[in-house]
C-alpha positions as CSV (number, residue, x, y, z in Angstrom):
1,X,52.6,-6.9,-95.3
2,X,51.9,-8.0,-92.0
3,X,48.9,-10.2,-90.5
4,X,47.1,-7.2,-89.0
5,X,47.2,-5.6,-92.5
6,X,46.1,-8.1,-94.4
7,X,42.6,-8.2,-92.8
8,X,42.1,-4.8,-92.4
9,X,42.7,-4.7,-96.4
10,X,40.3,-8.1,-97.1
11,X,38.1,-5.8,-95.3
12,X,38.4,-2.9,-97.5
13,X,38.9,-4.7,-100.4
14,X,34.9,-5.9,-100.0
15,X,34.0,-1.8,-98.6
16,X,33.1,-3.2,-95.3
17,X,33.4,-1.8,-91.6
18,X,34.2,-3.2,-88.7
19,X,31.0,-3.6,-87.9
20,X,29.7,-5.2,-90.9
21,X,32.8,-7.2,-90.5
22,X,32.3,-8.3,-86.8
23,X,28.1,-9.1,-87.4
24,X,29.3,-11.3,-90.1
25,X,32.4,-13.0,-87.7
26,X,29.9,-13.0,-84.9
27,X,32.4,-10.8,-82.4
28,X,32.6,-6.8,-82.1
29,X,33.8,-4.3,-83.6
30,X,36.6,-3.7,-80.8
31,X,37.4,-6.9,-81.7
32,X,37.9,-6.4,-85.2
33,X,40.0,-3.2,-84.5
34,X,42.3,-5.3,-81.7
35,X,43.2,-7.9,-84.9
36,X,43.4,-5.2,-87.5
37,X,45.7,-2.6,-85.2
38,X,47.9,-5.2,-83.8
39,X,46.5,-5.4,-80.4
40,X,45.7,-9.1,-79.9
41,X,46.7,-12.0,-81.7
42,X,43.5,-14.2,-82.7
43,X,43.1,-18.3,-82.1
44,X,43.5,-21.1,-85.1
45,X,39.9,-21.1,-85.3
46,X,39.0,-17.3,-85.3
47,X,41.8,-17.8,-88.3
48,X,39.5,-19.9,-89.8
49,X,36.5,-18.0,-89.6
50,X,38.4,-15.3,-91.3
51,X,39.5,-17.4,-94.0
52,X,36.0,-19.0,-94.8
53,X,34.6,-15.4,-94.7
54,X,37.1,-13.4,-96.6
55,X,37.6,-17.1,-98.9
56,X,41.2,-16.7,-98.9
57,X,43.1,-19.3,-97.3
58,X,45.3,-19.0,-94.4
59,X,48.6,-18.6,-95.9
60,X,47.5,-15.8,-97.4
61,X,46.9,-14.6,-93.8
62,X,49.9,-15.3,-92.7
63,X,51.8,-14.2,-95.8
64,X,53.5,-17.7,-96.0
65,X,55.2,-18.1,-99.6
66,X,53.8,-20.4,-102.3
67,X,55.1,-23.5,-102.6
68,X,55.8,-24.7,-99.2
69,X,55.9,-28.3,-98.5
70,X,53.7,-30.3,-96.1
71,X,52.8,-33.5,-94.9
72,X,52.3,-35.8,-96.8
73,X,50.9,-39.4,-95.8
């Protein structure tokens, strides 16, 4: 699954349109329908906003495996 198709299902998953989706994101609904059909690619912290609304985290998103490593100081 794909980025684009991940939020148009966290969106469906919670039976909410794009513009219940974009009131809650503060953007539009063309908006909304430009991330969910692959139009435009959104910013690190429009990622963010997604993640804090939807309360997934961003490799979930993305669709990055479990497991990976990072930096560790």
């Amino acid at each position: 699954m794909e980025i684009h198709e991940r939020l148009k299902a966290l969106r469906e998953d919670r039976d909410l349109t794009q513009e219940e989706a974009a009131q809650a994101l503060k953007t539009t609904r063309a908006q909304i329908w430009k991330y969910e059909n692959k139009r435009q690619d959104m910013t690190a912290q429009r990622l963010k906003d997604f993640c804090e609304f939807y309360r997934v985290s961003a490799d979930y998103i993305l669709g990055l495996p479990k497991g990976l490593n990072w930096p560790r100081e």
